[in-house]
C-alpha positions as CSV (number, residue, x, y, z in Angstrom):
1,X,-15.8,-7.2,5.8
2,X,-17.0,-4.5,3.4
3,X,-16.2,-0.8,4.9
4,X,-17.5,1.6,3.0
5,X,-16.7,4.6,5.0
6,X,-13.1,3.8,4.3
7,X,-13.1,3.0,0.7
8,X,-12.5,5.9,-1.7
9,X,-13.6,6.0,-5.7
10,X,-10.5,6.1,-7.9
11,X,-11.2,7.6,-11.4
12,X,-9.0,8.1,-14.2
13,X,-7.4,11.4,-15.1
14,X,-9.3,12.9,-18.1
15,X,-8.0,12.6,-21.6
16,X,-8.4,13.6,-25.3
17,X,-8.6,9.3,-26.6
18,X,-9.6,6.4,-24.5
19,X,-9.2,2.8,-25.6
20,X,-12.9,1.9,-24.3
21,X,-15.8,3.0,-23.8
22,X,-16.0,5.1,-20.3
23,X,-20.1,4.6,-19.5
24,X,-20.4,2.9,-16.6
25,X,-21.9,-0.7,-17.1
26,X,-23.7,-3.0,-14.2
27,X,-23.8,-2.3,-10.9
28,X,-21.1,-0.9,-8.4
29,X,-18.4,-3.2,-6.8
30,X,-15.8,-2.3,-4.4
31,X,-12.8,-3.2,-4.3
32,X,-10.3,-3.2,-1.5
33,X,-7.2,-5.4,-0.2
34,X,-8.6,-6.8,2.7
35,X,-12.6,-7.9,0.9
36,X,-11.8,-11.2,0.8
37,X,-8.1,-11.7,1.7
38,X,-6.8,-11.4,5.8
39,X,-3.4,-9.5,5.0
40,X,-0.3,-10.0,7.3
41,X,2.4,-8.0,8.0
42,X,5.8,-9.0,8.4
43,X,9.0,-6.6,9.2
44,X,12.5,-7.6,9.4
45,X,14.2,-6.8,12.5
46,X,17.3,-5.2,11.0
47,X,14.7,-3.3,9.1
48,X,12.7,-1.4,11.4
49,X,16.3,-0.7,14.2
50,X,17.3,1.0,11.2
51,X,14.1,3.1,10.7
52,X,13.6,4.0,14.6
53,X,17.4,4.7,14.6
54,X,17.0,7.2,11.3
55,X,14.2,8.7,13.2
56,X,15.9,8.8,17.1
57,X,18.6,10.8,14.9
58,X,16.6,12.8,12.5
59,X,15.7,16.9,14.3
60,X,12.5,17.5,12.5
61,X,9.7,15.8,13.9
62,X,8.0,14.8,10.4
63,X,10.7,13.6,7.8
64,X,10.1,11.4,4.6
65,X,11.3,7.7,3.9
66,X,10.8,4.6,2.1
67,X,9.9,1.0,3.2
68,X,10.6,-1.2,0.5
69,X,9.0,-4.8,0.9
70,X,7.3,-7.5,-1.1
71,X,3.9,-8.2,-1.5
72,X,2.5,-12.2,-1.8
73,X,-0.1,-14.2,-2.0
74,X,-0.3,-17.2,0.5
75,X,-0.2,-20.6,-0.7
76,X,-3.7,-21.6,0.0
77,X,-5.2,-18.1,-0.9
78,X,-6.9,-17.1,1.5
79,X,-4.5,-14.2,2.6
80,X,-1.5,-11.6,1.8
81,X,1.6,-11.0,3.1
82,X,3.4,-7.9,2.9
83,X,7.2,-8.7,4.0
84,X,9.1,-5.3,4.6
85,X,12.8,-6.1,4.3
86,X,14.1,-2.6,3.2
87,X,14.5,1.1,4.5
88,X,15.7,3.9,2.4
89,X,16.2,7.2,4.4
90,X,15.2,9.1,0.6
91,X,16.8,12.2,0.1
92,X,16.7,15.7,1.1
93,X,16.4,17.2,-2.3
């Protein structure tokens, strides 16, 4: 399930020292989430009445916020679960 229209390069910021050598070596690999895991999400219920709640009462139409969650691997490793459990509003400042 390779998608190469979605993936995106990540490179490192430029700097004065590195601690290896930054040639590239070998061929090109990607590397995404979902290659060779099927990922699952999973939302607590208390979670997301909170959210919709923050956002029924909120007047602008965009506003910022944080869903804090873990993220596991599943026991016979063939997939993820990401388990949101938290919401955090974030603040205005």
């Amino acid at each position: 399930r390779f998608v190469p229209k979605r993936m995106v390069p990540f490179s490192f910021p430029l700097s004065k020292c590195a601690l290896w050598d930054p040639v590239a070596m070998g061929d090109v690999i990607g590397s995404h989430i979902t290659y060779y895991r099927n990922p699952k999400l999973s939302m607590m219920e208390k979670t997301l009445r909170l959210a919709y709640r923050h956002a029924k009462q909120n007047e602008k139409k965009l506003f910022s916020c944080f869903l804090l969650g873990t993220l596991a691997v599943d026991e016979d490793g063939e997939g993820i679960t990401l388990t949101i459990d938290r919401f955090d509003p974030g603040r205005e400042v």
